[in-house]
VOFI-689409 format. One record per residue: x, y, z of N, C-alpha, C, O in turn; residue number from 0. Coordinates in steps of 0.2 Angstrom, whole numbers. Atoms other than C-alpha are relative to their C-alpha. Layout:
SITE    nX    nY    nZ   caX   caY   caZ    cX    cY    cZ    oX    oY    oZ   i
SITE     X     Y     Z     X     Y     Z     X     Y     Z     X     Y     Z NUM
...
This chain:
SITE    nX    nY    nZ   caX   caY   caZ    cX    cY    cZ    oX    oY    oZ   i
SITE     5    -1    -5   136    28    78     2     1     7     8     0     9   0
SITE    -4    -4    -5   138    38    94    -2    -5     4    -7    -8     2   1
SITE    -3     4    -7   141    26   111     0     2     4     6     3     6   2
SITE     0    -2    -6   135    31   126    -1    -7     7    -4   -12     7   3
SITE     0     2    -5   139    24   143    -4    -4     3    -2    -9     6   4
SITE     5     4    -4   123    19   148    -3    -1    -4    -9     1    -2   5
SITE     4     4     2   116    11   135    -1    -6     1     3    -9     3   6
SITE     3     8     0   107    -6   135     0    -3    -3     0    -9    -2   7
SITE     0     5     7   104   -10   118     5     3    -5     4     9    -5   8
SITE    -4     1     6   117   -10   103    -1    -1    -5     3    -6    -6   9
SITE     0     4     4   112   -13    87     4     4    -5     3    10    -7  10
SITE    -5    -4     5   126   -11    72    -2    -3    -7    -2    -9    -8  11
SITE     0     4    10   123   -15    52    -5    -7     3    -5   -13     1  12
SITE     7     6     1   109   -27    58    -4    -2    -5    -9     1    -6  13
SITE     3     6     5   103   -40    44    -3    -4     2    -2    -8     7  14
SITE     3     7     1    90   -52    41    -3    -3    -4    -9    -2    -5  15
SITE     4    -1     8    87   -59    24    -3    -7     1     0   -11     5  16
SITE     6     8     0    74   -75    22     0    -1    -8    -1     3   -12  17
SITE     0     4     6    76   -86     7    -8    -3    -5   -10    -9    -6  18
SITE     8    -1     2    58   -85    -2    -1    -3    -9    -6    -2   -13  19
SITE     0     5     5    63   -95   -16    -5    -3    -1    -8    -4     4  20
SITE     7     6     1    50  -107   -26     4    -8     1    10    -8     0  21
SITE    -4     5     1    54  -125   -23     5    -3    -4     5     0    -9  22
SITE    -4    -3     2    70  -131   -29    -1    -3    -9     2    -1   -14  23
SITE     5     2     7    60  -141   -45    -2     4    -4     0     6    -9  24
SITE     5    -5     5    48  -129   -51     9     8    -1    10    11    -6  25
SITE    -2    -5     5    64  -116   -50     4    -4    -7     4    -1   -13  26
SITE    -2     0     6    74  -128   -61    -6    -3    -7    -4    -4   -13  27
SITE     5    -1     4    59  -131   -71     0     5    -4     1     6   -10  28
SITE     4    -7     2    54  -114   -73     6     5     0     5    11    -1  29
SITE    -6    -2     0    72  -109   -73    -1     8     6     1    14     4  30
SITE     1    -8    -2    68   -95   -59     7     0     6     8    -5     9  31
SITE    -4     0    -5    83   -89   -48    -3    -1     8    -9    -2    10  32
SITE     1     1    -8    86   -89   -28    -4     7     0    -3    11    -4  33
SITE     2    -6    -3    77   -76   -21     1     1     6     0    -4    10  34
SITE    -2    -3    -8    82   -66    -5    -6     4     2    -8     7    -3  35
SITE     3    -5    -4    70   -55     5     6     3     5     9     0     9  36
SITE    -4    -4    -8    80   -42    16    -6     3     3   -10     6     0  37
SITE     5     0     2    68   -41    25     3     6     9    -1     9    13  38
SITE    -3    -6    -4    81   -29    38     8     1    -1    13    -3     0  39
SITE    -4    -1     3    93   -20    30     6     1     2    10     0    -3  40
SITE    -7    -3     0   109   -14    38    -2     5     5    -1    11     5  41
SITE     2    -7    -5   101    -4    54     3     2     5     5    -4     8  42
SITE    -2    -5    -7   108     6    69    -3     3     2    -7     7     0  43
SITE     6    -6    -3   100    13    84     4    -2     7     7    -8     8  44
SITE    -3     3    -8   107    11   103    -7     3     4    -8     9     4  45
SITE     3    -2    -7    95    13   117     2     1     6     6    -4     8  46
SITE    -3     2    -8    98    19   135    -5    -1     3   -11     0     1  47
SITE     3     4    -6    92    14   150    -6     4     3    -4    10     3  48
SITE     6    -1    -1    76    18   155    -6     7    -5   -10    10    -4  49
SITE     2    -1     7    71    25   137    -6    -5    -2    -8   -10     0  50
SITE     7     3     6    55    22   124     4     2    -8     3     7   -12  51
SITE     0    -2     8    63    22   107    -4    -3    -4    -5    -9    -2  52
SITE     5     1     5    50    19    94     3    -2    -5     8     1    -7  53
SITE     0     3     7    50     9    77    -4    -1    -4    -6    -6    -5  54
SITE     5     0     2    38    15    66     1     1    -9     6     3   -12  55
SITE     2     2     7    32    12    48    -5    -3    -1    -9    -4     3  56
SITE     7     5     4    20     3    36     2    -7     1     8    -9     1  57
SITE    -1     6     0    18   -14    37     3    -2    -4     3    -1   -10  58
SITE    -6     4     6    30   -25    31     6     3    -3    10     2    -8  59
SITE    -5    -6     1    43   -11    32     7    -6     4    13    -5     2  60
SITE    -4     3    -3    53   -24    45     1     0     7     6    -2    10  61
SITE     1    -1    -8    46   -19    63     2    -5     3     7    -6     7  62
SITE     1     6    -6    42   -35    71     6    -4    -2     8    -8     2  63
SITE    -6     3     3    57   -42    62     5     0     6     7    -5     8  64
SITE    -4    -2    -3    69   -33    72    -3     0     5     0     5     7  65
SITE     2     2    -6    58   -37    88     3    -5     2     7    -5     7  66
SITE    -1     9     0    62   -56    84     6     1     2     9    -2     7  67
SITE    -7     0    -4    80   -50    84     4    -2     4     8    -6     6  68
SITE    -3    -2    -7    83   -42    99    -2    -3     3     1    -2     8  69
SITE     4     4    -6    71   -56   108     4    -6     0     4   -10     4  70
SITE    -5     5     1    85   -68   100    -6    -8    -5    -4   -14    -7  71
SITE     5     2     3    67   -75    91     4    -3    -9     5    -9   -10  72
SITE    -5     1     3    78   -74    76     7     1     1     8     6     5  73
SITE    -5    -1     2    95   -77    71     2     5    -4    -1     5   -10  74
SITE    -2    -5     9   104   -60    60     3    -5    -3     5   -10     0  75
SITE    -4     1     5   111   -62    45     6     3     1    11     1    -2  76
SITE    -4    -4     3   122   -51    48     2     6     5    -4     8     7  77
SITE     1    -7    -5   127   -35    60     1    -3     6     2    -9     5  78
SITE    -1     1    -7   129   -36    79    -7     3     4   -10     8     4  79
SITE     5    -2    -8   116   -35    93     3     1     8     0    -3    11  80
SITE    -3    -2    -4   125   -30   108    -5     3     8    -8     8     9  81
SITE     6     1    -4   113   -33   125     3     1     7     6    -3    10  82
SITE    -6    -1    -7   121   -24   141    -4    -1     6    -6     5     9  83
SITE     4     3    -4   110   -35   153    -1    -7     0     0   -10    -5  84
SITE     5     6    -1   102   -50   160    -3    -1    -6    -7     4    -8  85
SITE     3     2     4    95   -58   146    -6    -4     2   -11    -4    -2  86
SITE     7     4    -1    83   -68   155    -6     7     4   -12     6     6  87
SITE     6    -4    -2    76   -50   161    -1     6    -6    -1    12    -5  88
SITE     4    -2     3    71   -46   144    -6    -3    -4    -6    -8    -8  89
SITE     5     2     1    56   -48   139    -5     3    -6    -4     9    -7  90
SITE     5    -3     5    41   -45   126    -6    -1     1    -8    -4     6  91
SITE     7    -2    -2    24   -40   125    -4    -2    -8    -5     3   -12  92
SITE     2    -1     6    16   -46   109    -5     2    -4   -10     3     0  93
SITE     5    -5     1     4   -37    97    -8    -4     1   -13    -1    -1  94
SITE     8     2     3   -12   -48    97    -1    -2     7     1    -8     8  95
SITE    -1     5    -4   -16   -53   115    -8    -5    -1   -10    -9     4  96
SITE     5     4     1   -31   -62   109     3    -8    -2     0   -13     0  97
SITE    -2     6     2   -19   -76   100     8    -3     5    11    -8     6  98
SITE    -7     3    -4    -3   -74   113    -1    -2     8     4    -1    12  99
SITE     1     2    -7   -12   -81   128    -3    -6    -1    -8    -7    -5 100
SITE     4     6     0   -15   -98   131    -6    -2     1    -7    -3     7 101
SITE     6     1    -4   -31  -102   131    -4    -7     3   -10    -8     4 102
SITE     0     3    -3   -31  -117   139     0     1     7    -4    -1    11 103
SITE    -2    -2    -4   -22  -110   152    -5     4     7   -10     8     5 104
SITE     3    -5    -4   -30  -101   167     6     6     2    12     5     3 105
SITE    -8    -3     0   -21   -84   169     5     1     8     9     5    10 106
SITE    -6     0    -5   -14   -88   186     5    -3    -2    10     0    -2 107
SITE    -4     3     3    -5  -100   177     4     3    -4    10     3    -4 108
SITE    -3    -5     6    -1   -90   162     7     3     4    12     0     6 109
SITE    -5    -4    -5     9   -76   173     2    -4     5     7    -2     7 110
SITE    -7     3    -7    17   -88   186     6    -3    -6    12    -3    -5 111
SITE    -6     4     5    26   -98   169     6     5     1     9     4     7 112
SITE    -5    -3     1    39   -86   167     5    -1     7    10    -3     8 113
SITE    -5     1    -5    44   -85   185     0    -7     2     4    -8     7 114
SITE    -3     7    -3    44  -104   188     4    -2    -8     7    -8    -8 115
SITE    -6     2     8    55  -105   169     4     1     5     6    -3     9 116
SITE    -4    -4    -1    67   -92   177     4    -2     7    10    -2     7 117
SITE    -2     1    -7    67   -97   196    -3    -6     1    -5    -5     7 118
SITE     0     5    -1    62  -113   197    -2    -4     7    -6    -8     9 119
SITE     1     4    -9    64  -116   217    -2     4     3    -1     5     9 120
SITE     5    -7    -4    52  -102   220    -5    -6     4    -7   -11     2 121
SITE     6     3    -4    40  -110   234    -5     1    -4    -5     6    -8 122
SITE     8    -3     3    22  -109   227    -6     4     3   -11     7     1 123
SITE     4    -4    -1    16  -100   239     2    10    -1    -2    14    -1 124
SITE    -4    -5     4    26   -85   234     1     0    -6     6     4    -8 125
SITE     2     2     9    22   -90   215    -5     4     1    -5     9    -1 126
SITE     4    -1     1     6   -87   221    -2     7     1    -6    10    -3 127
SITE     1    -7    -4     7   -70   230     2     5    -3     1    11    -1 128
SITE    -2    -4     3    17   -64   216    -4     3    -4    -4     9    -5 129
SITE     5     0     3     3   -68   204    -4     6     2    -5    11     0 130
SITE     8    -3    -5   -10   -61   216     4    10    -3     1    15    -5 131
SITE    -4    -7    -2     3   -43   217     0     1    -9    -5     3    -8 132
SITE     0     0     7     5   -43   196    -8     2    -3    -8     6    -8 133
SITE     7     0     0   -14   -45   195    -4     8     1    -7    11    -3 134
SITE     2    -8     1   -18   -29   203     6     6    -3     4    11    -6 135
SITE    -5    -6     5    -1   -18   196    -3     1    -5    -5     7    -6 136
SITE     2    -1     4    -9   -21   181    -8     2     0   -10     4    -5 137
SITE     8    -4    -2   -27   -14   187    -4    -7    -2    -9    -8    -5 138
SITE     7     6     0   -35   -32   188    -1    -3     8     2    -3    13 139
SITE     4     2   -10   -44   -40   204     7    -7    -1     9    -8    -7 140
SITE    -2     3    -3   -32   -55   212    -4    -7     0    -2   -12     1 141
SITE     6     5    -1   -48   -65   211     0    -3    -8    -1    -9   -10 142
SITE    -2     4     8   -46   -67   191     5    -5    -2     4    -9    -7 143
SITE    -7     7    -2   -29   -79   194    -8    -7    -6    -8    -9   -12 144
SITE     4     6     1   -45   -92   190    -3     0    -5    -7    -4    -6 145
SITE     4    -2     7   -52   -86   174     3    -3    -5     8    -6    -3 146
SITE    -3    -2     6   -47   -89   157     0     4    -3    -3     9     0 147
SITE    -1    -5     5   -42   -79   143    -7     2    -2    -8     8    -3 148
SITE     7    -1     4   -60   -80   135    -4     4     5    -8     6     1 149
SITE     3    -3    -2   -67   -71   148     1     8     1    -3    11     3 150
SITE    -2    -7     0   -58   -54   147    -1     2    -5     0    -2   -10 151
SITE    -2    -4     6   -59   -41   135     5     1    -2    10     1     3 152
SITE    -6    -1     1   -45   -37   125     2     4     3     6     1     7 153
SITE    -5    -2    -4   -39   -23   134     3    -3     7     9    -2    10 154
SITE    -5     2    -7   -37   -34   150     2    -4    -3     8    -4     0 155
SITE    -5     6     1   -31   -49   141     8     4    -2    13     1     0 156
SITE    -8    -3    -3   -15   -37   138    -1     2     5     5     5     5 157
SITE    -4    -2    -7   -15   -31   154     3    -7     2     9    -8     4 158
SITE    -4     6    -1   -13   -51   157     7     1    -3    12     1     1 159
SITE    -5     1     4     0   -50   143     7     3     4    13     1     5 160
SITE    -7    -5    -3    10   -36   153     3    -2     6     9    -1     8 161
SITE     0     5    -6     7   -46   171     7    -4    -3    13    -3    -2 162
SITE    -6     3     1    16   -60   162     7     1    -1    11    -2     0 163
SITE    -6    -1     4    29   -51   154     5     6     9    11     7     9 164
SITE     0    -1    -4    30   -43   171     5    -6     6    10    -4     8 165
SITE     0     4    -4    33   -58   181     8    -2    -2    10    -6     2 166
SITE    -5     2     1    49   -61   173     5     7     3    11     8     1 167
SITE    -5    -7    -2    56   -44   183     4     2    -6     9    -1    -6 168
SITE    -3    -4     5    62   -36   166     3     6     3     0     9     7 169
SITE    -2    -4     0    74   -24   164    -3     5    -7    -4    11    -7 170
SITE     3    -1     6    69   -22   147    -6    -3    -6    -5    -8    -9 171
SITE     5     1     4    53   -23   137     0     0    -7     2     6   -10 172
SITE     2     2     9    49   -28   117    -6     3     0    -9    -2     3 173
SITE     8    -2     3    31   -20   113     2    -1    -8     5     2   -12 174
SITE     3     1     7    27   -27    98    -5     3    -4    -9    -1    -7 175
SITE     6     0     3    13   -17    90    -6     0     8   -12    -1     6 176
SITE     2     1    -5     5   -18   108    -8     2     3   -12    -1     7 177
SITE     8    -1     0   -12    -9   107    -3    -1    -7    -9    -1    -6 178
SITE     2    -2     4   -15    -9    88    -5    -4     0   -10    -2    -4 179
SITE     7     7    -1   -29   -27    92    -4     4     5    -9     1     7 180
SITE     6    -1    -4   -38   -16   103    -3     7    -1     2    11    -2 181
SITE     2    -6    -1   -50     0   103     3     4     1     7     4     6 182
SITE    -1    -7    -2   -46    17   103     0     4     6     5     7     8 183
SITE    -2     0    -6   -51    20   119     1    -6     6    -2    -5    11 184
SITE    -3     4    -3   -45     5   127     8     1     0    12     1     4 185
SITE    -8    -3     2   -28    11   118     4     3     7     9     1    10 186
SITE    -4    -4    -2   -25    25   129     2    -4     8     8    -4    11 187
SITE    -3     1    -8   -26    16   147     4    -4    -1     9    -3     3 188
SITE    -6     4     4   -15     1   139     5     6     1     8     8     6 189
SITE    -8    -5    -1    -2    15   137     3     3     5     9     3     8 190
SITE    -4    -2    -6    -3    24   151     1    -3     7     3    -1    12 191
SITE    -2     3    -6    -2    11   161     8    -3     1    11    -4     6 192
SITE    -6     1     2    13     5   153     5     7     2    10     7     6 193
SITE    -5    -6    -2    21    23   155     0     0     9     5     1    13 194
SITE     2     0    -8    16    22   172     4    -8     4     5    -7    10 195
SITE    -5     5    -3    26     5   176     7     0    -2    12    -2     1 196
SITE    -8    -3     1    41    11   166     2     5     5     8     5     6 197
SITE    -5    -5    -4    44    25   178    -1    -1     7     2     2    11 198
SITE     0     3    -8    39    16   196     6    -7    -3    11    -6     0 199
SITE    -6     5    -1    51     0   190     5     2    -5     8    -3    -7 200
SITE    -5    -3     4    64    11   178     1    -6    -5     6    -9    -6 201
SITE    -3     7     5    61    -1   164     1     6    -9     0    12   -10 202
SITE    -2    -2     7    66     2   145    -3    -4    -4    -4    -9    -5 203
SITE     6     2     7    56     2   130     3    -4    -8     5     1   -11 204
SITE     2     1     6    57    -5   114    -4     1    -5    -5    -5    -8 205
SITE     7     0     1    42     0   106    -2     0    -8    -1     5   -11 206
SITE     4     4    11    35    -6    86    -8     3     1   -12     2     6 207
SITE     6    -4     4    20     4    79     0     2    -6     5     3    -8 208
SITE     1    -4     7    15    10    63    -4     4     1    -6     7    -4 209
SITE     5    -5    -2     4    22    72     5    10     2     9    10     7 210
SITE    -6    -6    -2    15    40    74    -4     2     7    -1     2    12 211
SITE     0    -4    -4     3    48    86    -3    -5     7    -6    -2    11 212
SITE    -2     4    -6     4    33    98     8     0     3     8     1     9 213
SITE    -5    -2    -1    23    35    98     0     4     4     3     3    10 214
SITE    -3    -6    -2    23    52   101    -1    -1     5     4    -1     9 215
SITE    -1     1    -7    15    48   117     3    -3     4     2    -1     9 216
SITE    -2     3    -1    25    36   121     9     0     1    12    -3     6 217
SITE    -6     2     3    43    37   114     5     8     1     3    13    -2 218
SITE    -4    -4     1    57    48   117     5    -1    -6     8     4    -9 219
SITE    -5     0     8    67    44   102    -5    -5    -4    -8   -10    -1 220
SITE     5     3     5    57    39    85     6    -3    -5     9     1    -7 221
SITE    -4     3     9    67    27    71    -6     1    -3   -11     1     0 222
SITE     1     0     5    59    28    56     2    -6    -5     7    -6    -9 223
SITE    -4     4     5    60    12    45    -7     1    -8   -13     2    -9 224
SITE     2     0     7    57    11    26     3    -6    -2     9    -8    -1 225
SITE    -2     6     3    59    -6    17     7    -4     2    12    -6    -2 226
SITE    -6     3    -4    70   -14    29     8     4     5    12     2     9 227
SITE    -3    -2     0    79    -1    32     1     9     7    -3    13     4 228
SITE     1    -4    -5    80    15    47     1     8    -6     6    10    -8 229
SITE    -3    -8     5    79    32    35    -1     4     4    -4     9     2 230
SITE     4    -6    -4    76    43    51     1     0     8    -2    -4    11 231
SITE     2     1    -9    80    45    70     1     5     1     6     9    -2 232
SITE     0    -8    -2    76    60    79    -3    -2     8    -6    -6     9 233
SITE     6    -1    -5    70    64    97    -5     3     0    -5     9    -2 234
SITE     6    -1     4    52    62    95    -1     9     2    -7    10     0 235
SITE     3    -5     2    49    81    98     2     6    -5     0    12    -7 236
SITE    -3    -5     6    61    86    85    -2    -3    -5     0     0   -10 237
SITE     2     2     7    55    74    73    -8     4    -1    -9     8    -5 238
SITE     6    -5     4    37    81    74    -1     8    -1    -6    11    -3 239
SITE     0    -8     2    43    99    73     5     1    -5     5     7    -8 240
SITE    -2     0     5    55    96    60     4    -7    -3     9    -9    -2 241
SITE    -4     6     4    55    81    50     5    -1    -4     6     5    -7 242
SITE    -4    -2     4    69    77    39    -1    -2    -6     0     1   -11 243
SITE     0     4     7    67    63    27    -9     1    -2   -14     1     2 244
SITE     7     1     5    51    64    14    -3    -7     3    -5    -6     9 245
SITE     2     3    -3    46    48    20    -5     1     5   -11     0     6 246
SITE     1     0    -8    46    54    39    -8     6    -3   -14     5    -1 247
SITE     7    -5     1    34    70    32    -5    -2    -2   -10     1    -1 248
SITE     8     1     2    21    60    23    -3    -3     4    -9    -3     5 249
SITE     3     2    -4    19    51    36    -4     2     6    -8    -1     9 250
SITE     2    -2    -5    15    61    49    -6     5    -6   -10     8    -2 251
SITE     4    -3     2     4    70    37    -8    -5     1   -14    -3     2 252
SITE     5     4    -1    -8    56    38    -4     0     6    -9    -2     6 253
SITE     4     0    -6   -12    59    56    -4     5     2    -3    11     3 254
SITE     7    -7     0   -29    68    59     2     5     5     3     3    11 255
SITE     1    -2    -2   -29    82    64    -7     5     5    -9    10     1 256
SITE     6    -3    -4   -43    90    76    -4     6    -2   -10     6    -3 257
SITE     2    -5    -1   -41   106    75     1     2    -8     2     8    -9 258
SITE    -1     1     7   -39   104    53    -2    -3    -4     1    -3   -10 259
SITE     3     8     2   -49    91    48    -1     2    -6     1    -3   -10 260
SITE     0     1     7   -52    97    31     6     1    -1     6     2    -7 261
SITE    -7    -3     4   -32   102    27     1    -5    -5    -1   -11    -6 262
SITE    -4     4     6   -24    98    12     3    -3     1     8    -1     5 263
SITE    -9     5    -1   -12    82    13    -1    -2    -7    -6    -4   -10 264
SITE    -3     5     5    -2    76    -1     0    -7     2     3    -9     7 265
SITE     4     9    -1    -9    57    -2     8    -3    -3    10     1    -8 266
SITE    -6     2     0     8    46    -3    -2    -4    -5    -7    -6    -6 267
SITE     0     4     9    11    39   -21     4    -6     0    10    -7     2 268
SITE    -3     5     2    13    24   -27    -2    -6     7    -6    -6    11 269
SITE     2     8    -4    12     6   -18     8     1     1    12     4    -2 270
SITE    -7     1    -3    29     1    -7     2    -6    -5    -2   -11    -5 271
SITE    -4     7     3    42   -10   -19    -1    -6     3    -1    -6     9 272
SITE     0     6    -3    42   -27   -17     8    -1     4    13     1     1 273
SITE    -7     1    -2    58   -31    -5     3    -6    -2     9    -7     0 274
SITE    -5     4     2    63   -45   -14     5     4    -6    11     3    -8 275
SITE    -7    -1     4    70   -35   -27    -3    10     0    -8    13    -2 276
SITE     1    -9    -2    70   -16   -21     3     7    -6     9     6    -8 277
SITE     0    -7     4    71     0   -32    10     1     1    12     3     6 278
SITE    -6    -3    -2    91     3   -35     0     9     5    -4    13     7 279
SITE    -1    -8    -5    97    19   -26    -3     0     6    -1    -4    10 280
SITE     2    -3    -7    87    27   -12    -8    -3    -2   -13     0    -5 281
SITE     8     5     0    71    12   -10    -7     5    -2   -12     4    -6 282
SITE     7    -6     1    60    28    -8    -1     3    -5    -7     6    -6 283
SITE    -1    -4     2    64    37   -22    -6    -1    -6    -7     5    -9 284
SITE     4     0     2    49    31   -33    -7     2     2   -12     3    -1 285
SITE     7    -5    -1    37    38   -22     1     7     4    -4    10     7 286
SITE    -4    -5    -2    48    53   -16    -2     5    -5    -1     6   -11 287
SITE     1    -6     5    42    70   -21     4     5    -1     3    11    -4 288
SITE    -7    -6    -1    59    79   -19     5    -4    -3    11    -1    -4 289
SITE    -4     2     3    68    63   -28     5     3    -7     2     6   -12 290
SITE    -3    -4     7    83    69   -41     3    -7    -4     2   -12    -2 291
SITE    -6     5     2    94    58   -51     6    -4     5     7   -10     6 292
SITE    -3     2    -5   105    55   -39    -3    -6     3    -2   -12     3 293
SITE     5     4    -2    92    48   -30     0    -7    -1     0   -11     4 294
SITE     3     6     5    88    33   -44     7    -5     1     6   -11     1 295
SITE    -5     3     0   106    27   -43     5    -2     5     9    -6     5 296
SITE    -5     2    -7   115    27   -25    -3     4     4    -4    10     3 297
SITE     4     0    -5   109    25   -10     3     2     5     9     0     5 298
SITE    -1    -2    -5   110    34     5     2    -4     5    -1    -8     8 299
SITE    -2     5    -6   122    26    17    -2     2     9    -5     7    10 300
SITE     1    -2    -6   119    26    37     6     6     3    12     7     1 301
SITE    -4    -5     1   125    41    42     2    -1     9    -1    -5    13 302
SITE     0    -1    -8   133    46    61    -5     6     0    -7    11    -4 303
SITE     3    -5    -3   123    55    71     3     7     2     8     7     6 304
SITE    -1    -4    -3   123    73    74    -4     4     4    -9     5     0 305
SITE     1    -2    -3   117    82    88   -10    -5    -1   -16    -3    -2 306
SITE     5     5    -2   106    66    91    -6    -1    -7   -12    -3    -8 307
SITE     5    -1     5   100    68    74     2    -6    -5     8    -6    -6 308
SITE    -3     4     7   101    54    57    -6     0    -3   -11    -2     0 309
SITE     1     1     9    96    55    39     3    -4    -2     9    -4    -1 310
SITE    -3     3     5    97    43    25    -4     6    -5    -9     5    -7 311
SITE     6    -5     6    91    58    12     6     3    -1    10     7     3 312
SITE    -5    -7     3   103    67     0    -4     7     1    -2    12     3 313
SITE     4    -7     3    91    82    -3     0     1    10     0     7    13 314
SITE     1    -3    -7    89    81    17     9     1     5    12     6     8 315
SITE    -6    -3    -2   106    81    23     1     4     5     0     3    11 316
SITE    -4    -8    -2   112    99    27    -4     2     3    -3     8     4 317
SITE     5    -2    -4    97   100    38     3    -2     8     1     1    12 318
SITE    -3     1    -3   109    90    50     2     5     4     2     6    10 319
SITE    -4    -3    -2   118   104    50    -3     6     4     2    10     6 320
SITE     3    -4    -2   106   115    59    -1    -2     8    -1    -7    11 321
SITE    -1    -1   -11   106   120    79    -6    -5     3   -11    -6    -1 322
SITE     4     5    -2    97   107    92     0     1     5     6     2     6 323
SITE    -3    -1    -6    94   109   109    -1    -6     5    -4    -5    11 324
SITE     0     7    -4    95    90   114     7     0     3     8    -4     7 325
């Protein structure tokens, strides 16, 4: 994995398997073994500093997983995290903000927590005026501090979410799935608001979706995950002009398009494996329309990056090998 200078995030052979065993009676009863979930296989990806790398897939592929990670939410299994910062000025934005706001709380209070966690011997009148200055960044009146959460629509209650996550001066941000709880067009202002405080306070993204053509707006480099696993990273404007893994191409086929609305797409086959006990060889290859034999038996290892480019796909490969003008 290539190692630049100014990265901020690190992550190498990252693991996280969960023990999804039946109780330990019914297994000896029922004579059933241990069971493992990976439920994050062995991934790589380095972020630099004031980047959006994107992590996208279907559910249950191991997104929000590796949120928990990097948030230190969970402990790996396994692999290195490597975090070249202030750890108190990383922060997350979670996907629901309907369930991740206290709603006892009023949200002056909400958004002042972090900075009286963090800083403690903040005066309160300067608590306050932080609040107040957060309140409009976010496109809300000053005069809301006194509200609850039940009063706002979803899109302001993440604009709250981003306030709080805000208030902690991050360097770096976690988006969880960040707009998918809310409308369509509420989506877009949520983002461009977010791109719009990335490039006035030079913050850095981590950004989780299952949506591609939220990424594309968003994200300078796209990972790819498949059944715990990264089968794909590219800079998003060379993955949407040339994708490499099967995978990456059905997926982006599913995204409507405007100016095509009746086109042909090949409809993705099959149901995703269960991750407790995954398809030997390369996980994809049962719904893979270019899988060979090879395929069915051994699996694609994480490959180094070439001209900012990575595949796990034999049949994709030698695509590596072609000119890039990143």
């Amino acid at each position: 994995m290539s190692i630049r200078s100014n990265a901020i995030l690190e992550v190498d052979a990252l693991e996280r398997r969960f023990d999804v065993s039946a109780p330990w009676l019914n297994r000896m009863i029922e004579r059933k073994p241990i069971q493992t979930l990976r439920a994050v296989d062995g991934i790589d990806f380095v972020i630099q500093r004031g980047q959006t790398l994107a992590l996208v897939g279907e559910s249950g592929c191991g997104k929000s997983t590796v949120a928990k990670l990097v948030t230190g939410l969970h402990a790996p299994s396994g692999g290195k995290i490597r975090f070249h910062g202030d750890r108190d000025r990383l922060q997350m934005i979670f996907q629901d903000p309907f369930a991740s706001l206290n709603p006892r709380w009023r949200v002056g209070r909400i958004i002042a927590e972090p900075l009286r966690t963090l800083k403690p011997d903040t005066p309160d009148d300067i608590v306050s005026a932080r609040v107040d200055e957060l309140l409009e960044t976010v496109g809300l009146a000053a005069a809301d501090r006194v509200k609850f959460p039940h009063e706002f629509s979803g899109g302001q209650r993440q604009r709250i979410s981003i306030a709080r996550a805000l208030a902690g001066e991050p360097e770096f941000l976690v988006c969880d799935e960040p707009t998918s709880a809310l409308d369509v067009s509420v989506q877009a202002q949520v983002l461009n608001l977010m791109k719009k405080l990335q490039k006035e306070m030079e913050l850095t993204y981590l950004f989780i979706s299952h949506d591609l053509s939220v990424v594309r707006h968003m994200a300078d480099v796209i990972a790819v995950m498949y059944l715990g696993r990264i089968v794909e990273i590219q800079p998003t404007a060379d993955l949407f002009a040339n994708p490499l893994h099967p995978y990456t191409q059905l997926l982006l086929e599913t995204i409507p398009d405007l100016e095509a609305p009746k086109r042909d797409r090949s409809p993705m086959g099959g149901e995703v494996p269960s991750p407790v006990s995954p398809p030997k060889g390369c996980t994809f290859h049962p719904r893979c329309p270019i899988a060979f034999d090879r395929c069915k038996v051994e699996r694609p290892e994480r490959k180094v990056e070439v001209h900012n480019r990575r595949v796990a796909c034999f049949a994709a490969e030698t695509k590596l090998e072609g000119p890039s003008d990143v």
